[in-house]
N, C-alpha and C positions, 0 to 999 in steps of 0.2 A: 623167054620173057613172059613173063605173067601179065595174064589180060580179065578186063572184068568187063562185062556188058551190060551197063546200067538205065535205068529207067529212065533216067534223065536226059539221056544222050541217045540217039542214031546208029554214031559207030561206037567198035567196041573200045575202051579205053585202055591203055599201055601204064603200070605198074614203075614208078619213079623213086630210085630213092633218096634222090634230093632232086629238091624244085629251084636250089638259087641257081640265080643265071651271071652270068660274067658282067653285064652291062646293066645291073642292079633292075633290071627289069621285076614286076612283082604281079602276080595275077590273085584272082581273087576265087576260091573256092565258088562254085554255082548251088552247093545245097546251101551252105553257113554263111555264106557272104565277105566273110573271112579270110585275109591273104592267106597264102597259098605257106609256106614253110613244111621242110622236111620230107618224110614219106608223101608220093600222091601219086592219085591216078591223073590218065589227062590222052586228050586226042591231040597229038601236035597240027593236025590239018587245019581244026577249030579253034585252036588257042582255046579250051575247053577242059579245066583241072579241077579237079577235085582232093579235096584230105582223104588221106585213107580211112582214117574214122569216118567222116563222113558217107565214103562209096560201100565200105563196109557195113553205114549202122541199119538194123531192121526195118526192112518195109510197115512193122507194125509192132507196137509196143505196150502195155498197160502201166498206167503209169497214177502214182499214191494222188496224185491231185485233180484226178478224177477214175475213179475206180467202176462207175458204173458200166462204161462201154472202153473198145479198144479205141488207139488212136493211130489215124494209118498217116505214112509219109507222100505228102501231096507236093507240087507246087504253091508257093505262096500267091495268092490274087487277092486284086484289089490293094485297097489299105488295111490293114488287120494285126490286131496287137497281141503279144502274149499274155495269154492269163495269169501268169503269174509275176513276169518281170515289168508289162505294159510297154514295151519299147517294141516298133514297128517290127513285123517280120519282112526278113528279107532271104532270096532265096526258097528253099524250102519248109515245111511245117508241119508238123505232127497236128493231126485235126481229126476228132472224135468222127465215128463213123457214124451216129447218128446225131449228134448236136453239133448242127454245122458251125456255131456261134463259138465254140471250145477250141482253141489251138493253143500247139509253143510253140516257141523256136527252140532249135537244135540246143541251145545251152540249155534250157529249163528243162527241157525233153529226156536228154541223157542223162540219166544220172549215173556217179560212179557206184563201181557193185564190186562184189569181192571175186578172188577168182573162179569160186566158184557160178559167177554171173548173178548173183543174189546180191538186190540194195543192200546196202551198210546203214544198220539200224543203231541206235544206245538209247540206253535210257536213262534221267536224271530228276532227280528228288525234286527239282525247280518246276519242273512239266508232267501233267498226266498221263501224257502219252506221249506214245514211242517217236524219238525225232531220225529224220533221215537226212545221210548224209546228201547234198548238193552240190552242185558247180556255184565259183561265188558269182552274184551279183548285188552291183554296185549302187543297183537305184534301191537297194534294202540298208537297213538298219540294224544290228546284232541288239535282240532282245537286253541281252546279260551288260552288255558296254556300251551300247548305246554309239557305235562305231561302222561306219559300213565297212559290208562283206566283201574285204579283198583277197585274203586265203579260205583255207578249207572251213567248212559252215555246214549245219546242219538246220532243216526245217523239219516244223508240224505244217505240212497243208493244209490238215483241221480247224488247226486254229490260226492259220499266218502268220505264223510267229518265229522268226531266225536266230543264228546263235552262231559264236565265232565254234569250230573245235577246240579253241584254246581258251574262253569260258566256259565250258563245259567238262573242261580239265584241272579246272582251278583246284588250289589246295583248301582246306575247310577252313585252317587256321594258320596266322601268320604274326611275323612282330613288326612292327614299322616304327623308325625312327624319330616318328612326329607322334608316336604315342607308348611310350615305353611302359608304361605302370602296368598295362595288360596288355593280353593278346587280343587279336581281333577276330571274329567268326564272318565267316563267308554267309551270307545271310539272304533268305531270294522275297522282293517285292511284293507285296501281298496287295493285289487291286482295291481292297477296301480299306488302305490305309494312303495317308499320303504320303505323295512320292520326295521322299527325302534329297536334302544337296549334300555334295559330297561340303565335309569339312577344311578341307585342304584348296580347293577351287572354286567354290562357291556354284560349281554346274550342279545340275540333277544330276542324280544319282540313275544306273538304269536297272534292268531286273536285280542285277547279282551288286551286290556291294559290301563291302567288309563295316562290321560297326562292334563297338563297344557298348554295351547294355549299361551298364552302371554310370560309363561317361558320358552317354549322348552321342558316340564317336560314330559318324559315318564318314570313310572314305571308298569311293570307287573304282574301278578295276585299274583305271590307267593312270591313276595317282599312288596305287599299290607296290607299284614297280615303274615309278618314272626313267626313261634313261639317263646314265653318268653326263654321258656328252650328246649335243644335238649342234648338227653342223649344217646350215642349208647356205650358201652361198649367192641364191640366188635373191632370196631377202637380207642379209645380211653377211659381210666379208669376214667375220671370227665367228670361232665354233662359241657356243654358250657351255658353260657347266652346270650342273644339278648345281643347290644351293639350301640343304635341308635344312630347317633350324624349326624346334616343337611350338618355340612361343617368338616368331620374328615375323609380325606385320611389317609390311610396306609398300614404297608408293612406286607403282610401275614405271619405269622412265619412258617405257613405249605409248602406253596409254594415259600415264595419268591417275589411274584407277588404282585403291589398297586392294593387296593381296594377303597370303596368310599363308605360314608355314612352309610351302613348294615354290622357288622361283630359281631362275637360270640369269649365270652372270657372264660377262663378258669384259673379263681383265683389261684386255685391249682398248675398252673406250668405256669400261667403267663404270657399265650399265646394269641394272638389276630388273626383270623383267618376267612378267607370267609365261608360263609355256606357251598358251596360245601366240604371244605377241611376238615367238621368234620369224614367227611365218608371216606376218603382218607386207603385203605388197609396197613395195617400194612407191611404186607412181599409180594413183588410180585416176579413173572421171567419171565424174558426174551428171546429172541434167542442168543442175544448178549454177555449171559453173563453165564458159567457154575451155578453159586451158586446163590442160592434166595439172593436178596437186602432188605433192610428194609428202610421203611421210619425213620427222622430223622428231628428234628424242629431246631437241628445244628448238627456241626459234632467238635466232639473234639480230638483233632490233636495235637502232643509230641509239646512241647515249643518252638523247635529247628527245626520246621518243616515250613518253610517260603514259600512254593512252592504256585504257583496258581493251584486250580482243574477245571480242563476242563470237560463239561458234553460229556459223550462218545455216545450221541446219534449227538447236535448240536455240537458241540465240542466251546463253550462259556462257559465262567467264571461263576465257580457255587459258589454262596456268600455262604459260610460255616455254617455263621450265623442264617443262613434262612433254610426252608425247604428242604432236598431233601431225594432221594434215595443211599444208599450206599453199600457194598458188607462190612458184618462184619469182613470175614476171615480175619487172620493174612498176613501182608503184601500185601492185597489185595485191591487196589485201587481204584476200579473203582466206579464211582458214576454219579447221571445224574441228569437233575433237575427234577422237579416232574411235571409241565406242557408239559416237552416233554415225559412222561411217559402216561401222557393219549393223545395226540395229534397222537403221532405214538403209540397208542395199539395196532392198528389191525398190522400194519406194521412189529412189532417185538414181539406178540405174549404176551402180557403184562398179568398175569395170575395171581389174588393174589393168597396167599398159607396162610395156616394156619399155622403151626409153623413149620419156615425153619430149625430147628434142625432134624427132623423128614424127610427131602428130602434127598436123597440121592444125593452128588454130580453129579454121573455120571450117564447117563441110559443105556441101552445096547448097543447103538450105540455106545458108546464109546468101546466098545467089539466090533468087526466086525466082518463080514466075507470077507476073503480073496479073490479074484477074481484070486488068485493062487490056482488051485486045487490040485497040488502034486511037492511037489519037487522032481524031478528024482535023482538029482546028485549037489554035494555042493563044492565049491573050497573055500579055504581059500586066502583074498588077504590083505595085510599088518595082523592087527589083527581083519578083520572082515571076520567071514562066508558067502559067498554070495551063493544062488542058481544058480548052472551053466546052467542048463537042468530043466526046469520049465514046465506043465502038465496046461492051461490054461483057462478060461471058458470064451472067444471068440475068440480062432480058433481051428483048429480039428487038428492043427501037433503039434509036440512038437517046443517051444523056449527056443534058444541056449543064453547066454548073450556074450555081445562083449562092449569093449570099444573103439573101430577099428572105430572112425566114417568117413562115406564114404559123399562124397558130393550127393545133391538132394535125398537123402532118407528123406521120412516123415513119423511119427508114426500115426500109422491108428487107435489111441488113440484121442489124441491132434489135427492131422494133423498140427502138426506145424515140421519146418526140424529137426532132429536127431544132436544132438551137445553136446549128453552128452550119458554115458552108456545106453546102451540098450538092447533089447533080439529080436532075429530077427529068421524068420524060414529058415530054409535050404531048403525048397520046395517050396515055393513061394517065391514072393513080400509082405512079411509083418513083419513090424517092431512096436515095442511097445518102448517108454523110460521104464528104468526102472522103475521111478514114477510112470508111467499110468500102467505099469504090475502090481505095487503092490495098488492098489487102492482098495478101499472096496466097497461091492456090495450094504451096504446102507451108508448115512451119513447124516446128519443135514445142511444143508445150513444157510446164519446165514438171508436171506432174508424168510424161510419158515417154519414154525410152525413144520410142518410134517416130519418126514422124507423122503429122497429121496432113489429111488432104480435106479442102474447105468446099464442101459442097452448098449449092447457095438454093434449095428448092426443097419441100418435104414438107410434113410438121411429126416432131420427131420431144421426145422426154431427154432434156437434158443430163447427165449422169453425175452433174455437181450442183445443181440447184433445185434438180427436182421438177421444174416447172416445164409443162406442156409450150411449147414453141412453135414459132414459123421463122422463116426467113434464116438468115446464112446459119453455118454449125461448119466445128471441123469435127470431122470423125477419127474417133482410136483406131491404130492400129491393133487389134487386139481380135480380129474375127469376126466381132459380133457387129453388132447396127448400135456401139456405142457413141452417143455423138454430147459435142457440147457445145454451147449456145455461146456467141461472141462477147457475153459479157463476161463468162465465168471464164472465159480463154484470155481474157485480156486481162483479167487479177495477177501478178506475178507474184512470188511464192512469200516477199518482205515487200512491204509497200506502209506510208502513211497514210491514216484514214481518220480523215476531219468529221469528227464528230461536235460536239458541246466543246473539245479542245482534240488534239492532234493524237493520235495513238500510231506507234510502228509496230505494226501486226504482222506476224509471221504465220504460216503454216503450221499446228501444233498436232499429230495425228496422236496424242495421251488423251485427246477428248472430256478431261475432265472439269466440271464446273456448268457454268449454266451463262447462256446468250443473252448479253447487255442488250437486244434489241427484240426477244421475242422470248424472253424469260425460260426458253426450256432448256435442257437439258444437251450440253455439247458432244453426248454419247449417241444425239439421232443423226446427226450428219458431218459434215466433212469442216472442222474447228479452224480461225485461224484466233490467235492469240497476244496481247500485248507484251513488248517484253520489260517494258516495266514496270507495267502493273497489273488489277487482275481481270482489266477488260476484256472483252473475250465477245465474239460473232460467228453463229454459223457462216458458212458459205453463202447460202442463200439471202443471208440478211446484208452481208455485204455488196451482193447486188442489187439492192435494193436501189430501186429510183431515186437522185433526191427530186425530183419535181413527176406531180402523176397528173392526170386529169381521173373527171368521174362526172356521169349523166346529174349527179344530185347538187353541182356546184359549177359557175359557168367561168368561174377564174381558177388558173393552175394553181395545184396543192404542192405543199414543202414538207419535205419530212423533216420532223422535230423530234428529239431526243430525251427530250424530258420535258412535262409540265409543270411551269411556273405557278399557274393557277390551282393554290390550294382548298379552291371554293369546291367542296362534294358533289353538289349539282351538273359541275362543268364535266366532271369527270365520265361522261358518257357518249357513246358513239353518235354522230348528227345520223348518218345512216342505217344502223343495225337499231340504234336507240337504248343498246344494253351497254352498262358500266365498260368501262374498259380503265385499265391498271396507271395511274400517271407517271408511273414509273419507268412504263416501258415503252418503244419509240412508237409515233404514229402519226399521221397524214394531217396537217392542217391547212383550213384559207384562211391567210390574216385579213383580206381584206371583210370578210362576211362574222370571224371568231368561230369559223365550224373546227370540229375537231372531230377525225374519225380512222378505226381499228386500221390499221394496215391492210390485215386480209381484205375486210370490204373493198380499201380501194384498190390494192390490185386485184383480186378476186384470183380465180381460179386459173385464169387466160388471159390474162395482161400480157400476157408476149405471144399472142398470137393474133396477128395483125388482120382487121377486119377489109375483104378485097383480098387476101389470099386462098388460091384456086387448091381444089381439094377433089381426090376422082375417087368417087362410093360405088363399090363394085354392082351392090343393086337400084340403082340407077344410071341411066344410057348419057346424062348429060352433067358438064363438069360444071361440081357445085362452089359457091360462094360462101365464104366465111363472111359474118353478119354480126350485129350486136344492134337489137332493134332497140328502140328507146323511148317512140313516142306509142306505136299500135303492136301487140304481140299474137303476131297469126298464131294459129293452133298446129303442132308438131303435126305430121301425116305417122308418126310410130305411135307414140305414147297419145297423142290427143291434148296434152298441157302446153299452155302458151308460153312460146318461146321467147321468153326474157330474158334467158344467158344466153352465151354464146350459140350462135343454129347458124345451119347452112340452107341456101335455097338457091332454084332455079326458077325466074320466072321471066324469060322466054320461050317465044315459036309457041305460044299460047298452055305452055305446060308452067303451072304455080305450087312449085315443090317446096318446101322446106321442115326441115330436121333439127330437132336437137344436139349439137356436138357429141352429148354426152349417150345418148340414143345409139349410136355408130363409131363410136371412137374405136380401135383395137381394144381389145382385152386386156394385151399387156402394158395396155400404158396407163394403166391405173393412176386416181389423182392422188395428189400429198397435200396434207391438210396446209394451205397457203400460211407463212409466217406474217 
């Protein structure tokens, strides 16, 4: 019995030649991480197997995608990726002897070679240099087809650039039945030309593609030889057939969408449909939407039911007739077309599901936890129970509730002013609406896959408004210290928005056109859009305040959308004193006739609530956020008086204070206020 004593292992290991076990037990290789199948070594003491490739390959290799030093077989530590595939190593890894930073894994590492033990080289008129053959992998791309690498493949690690072996075999010339008058030449991408679509699909074309010079003709590898029959069963219960015709547009019944010359039919139910669309998932879900959707090649609608269906992602006319997605529930409406179902996948979390009977409507988040940790004490007011005396999980005293609202208080929730019931403390300066008291400490946003968790303390850069903050935020799941501010979390993705008359504004991420409220450009930030006509607001603008205060005016301002007053003179900021546009919106007091720029009145820090505590690493004592108005002491950094926002300590006989902007992070850079 043949035995091998490996580096990896104590004892020596025992030569297997098969690994399957009667009770489908399965192990998993200790170099490649990889189940165990076939030939293997293994210690039965240790439950301890290895591939015979594996036990067998070189302690030390040289390898094309790094040629300056060897790379020897270690253990894997730490977290550490492949340089070439980027997917975690697990097991063991081939890592340069002197550039500790260089490893593969066992797939990237070995490549196949001939029997003589020599890489497998070719060369091709496409590329300058000599390509080697590789193991495939999947997170690549084939140069020539634009297909990942699921069979044999060849790379330049020169240039990173992969390739199927069977583009690389292609014939020069060929005849296709959607282009009979000539042949076609195999023809390879030239980076200073642009990248052509194929004719027959309307996709790009990738390195290699076949075309006709004299007709314009470009067709692509995998429209060169489409297959006779395609049968997947798991999208669809009848095979499809090819369906060539040189000059036959039409209207796909999966999508919706015209095609051209290439499409697959299906006798059985009579459908004619693009290649892509035979794969098209049965049932998916969204963020957008509680219940899984199903696809649908029409939708059938009570006789009596004459209304038009808006797709609720684009909010455009969804031809019933034709493909799409739809929510089966009873009285449940919503549907969306099926091209904006893959275009925004990543956007709203587009996820098929296997049988939507089997999902539960709701997931726990729909269950919450309260961000009320006790009710003390309960008053009855008409017929509803409310908590009087509330136990709270962001601040340390108890809050009282009150409907008593007092002018210039802001909720250190929202920071926006207090104009509806609230809960405030009797020992401080801190007030919550009662919305933001009773808010849950996680929830779904309908822009994020993950859920979010609501932290109520910081001052943190919103990631959808742009504007510097305090008070509550939920944070992305996404890694980072993404967070956003409770007004841009409480927009849902279609909503009415009262302006001069009513607009239903959607999410529109095509960004084109320019912001009804601050005239720039819907290409700087995140768009939402009317769907019937061609009004349009940043994100930012639609948080906008309607009611602000400001030091220059002693009654609350209204946001106004357009000025009626055609007199020239009017048309000037009360506070900046420069023209401002009357076309676009801005902050007025009717009672005084001031009229002034937006930015001024909220300025740079309007949502960072003055009396929110702030800890500056060079200094020992926690500072005060401030907004001085009548005396502007002098910054201790810079020396200029503090008339924007500053912070100071002046207790225990120390009279500190700083300019926000003097100390803020680096990376919270300001964004010029709309």
């Amino acid at each position: 019995m043949a035995r091998l004593q490996h580096m990896s292992h104590e004892h020596p290991l025992v030569f297997n030649e098969d690994t399957s076990s009667p009770n489908d037990t399965t192990y998993d290789c200790a170099v490649c991480a990889e189940k165990v199948l076939g030939s293997s070594y293994s210690c039965g003491e240790c439950r301890f197997y290895l591939h015979k490739k594996c036990a067998e390959a070189p302690s030390e290799i040289h390898h094309p995608a790094h040629r300056d030093h060897p790379l020897l077989l270690l253990p894997a530590s730490g977290h550490r990726n492949c340089r070439i595939c980027r997917f975690k190593v697990k097991g063991f890894m081939y890592q340069c002897s002197s550039c500790v930073f260089f490893c593969l894994d066992f797939n990237c590492a070995l490549l196949p070679r001939d029997t003589a033990g020599n890489l497998i080289e070719t060369l091709h008129v496409a590329h300058p240099h000599p390509l080697i053959s590789i193991n495939p992998v999947e997170s690549f791309k084939c140069k020539g087809c634009r297909d990942t690498l699921t069979d044999a493949s060849y790379a330049c690690f020169d240039c990173k650039v992969f390739f199927h072996k069977k583009c690389l075999e292609l014939p020069t010339e060929i005849d296709h039945p959607c282009h009979r008058k000539h042949q076609l030449s195999l023809v390879s991408f030239a980076s200073n030309q642009n990248l052509p679509s194929c004719n027959l699909c309307q996709s790009f074309c990738g390195e290699f593609f076949y075309q006709c010079v004299p007709c314009n003709v470009n067709i692509h590898v995998a429209c060169a030889w489409p297959p006779p029959i395609i049968e997947d069963k798991s999208h669809h219960p009848h095979p499809f057939t090819l369906f060539l015709k040189s000059k036959n547009p039409f209207i796909c019944d999966a999508c919706g969408d015209q095609g051209n010359h290439v499409s697959y039919t299906c006798s059985a139910c009579n459908i004619q449909v693009h290649r892509d669309c035979i794969s098209l998932p049965r049932h998916i879900r969204l963020t957008l939407h509680p219940h899984p959707i199903s696809h649908n090649f029409f939708l059938r609608v009570d006789r009596n039911d004459s209304r038009a269906w808006d797709c609720r992602i684009c909010y455009k006319k969804v031809n019933i007739e034709h493909g799409s997605y739809s929510c089966s529930r009873p009285r449940c409406d919503f549907v969306i077309h099926v091209q904006c179902s893959i275009r925004e996948k990543y956007l709203y979390n587009v996820v098929e599901v296997e049988n939507p009977d089997e999902l539960e409507e709701t997931d726990q988040l729909y269950e919450p936890k309260s961000c009320i940790i006790r009710v003390i004490k309960e008053i009855k007011v008409g017929d509803d129970i409310i908590a009087r005396k509330i136990e709270h999980v962001s601040h340390e005293h108890n809050l009282i509730f009150s409907v008593e609202i007092e002018d210039d208080k802001y909720c250190n929730g929202c920071v926006l002013p207090i104009i509806s019931s609230f809960y405030y403390c009797s020992d401080c300066d801190f007030f919550l609406h009662k919305a933001c008291a009773e808010l849950s400490r996680m929830r779904r946003l309908w822009f994020d896959s993950k859920p979010s968790s609501l932290l109520t303390n910081g001052i943190f850069k919103c990631v959808l408004c742009l504007y510097q903050c305090s008070g509550f935020s939920y944070k992305l799941d996404d890694g980072d210290d993404q967070r956003c501010c409770l007004r841009c979390a409480s927009i849902p993705h279609a909503f009415t928005y009262q302006a001069n008359e009513p607009h239903y504004l959607f999410f529109d991420p095509e960004k084109i056109g320019k912001c009804d409220a601050c005239g720039k450009d819907l290409s700087d930030e995140f768009p939402f859009r009317c769907k019937d006509c061609s009004f349009a607001l940043h994100y930012r603008c639609v948080t906008l305040p309607r009611t602000a205060r400001h030091k220059c005016d002693e009654h609350s301002l209204t946001l106004a959308y357009q000025d009626p007053n055609d007199y020239p003179l009017h048309h000037y900021c009360d506070i900046c004193e420069k023209e401002r546009d009357p076309q676009l919106w801005f902050y007025r007091c009717e009672t005084c006739d001031n009229a002034m720029h937006r930015k001024c009145v909220i300025g740079r820090y309007q949502f960072i609530k003055a009396g929110s505590k702030y800890t500056y690493e060079d200094h020992l004592h926690p500072l005060t956020f401030v907004k001085k108005i009548y005396s502007y002491p002098e910054c201790v950094l810079c020396g200029k008086p503090c008339q924007d926002l500053a912070l100071e300590f002046v207790e225990h006989g120390c009279k500190y204070i700083v300019h926000w902007t003097c100390i803020k992070p680096s990376d919270d850079s300001d964004t010029d206020s709309s």
